[in-house]
N, C-alpha and C positions, 0 to 999 in steps of 0.2 A: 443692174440695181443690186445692192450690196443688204444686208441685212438689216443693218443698222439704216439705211435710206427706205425699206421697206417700213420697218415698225415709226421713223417718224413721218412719213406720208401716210399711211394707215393712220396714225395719234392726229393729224390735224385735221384728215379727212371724213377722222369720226366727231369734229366738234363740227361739222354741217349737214353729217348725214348720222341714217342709225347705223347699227352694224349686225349684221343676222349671223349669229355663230350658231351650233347645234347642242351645245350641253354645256354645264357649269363646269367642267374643265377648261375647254375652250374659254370660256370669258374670264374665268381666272390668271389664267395665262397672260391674256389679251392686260383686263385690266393691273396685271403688275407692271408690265412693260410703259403702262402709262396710259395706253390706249381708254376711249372712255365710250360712252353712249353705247350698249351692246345690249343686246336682246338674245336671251336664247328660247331656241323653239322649242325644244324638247317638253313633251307637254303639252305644246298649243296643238291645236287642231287648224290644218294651215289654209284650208280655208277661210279661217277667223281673221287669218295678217292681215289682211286692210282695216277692218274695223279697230284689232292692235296697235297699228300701225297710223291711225287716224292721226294728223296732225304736221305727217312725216311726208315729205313729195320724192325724199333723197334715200337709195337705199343701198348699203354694201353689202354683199352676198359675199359670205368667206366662210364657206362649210368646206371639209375635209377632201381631198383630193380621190377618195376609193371610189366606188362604184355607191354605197348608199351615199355619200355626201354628194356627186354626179347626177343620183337619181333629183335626192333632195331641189339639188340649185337648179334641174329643170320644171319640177315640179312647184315650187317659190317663184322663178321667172316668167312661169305660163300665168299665175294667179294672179299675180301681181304688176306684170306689163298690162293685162285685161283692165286693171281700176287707172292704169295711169300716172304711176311710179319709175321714177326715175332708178333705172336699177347699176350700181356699179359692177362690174366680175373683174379690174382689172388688178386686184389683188389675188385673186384665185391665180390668177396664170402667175405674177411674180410668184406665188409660191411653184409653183412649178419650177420655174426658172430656177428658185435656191432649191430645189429638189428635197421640198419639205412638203410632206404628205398630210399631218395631220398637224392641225390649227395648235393643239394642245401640248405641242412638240415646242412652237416659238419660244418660249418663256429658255427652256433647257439649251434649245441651241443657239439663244444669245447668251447663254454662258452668266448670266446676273445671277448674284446671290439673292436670297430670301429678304432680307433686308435692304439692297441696295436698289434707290427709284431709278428705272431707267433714261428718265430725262432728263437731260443736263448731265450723264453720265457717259457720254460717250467716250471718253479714255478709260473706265475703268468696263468700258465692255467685251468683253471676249467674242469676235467674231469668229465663225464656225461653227463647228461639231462640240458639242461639251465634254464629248468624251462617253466610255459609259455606255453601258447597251441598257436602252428604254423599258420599260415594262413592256412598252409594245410590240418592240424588237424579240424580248422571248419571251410573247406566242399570247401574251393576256392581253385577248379581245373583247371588250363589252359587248354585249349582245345588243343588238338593233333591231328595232321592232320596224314590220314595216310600216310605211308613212300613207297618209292618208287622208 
């Protein structure tokens, strides 16, 4: 799967399910590329996601690839298989596959400018690396509180 076939499988897979990202980075990202329906948890108390989540049977899990997004997408899948939720991960692994670690990254490593939609842009997309070493890359980590 290519990048470009990831972000519009994820864009059409979010107009029938929600999409559970971890923070207003992440869905920022998400929604420039076009992507829609996103919920972040940061803040919620995650035992609350079903009552949240009321309405929804479809759920995408695309939290961050490290050890707290790990924890996160097991601690979301225990809560949430138990109410009865259809739960998606196979966007987590394609990010693996493009060897993109954190959700917040996609927007930079499809290469889109600030201004350009990315759908219906796919010649003017830059697939790959953008180039450029990330904030993340040198050394600035937000701090993560643990979950609970």
């Amino acid at each position: 799967m290519t990048l470009l076939d990831f972000v519009r499988s994820l864009s059409e897979a979010s107009k029938e399910c929600i999409l559970l990202v971890e923070g207003k980075r992440d869905k920022q990202a998400l929604e420039r590329l076009g992507v829609k329906n996103i919920l972040t948890i940061g803040g919620i108390r995650l035992r609350d996601l079903p009552d949240i989540l009321e309405g929804y049977s479809c759920v995408i899990l695309l939290f961050d690839l490290d050890k707290h997004g790990e924890r996160l997408t097991e601690k979301v899948k225990d809560i949430l298989s138990r109410e009865g939720y259809i739960l998606i991960e196979r966007f987590r692994d394609a990010l693996k596959e493009l060897g993109i670690m954190y959700v917040e990254e996609l927007y930079e490593e499809v290469g889109c400018s600030k201004h350009t939609s990315f759908t219906g842009q796919a010649d003017k997309v830059k697939l790959g690396h953008a180039g450029g070493t990330s904030e993340r890359d040198k050394g600035r980590h937000r701090r993560r509180r643990d979950i609970g």
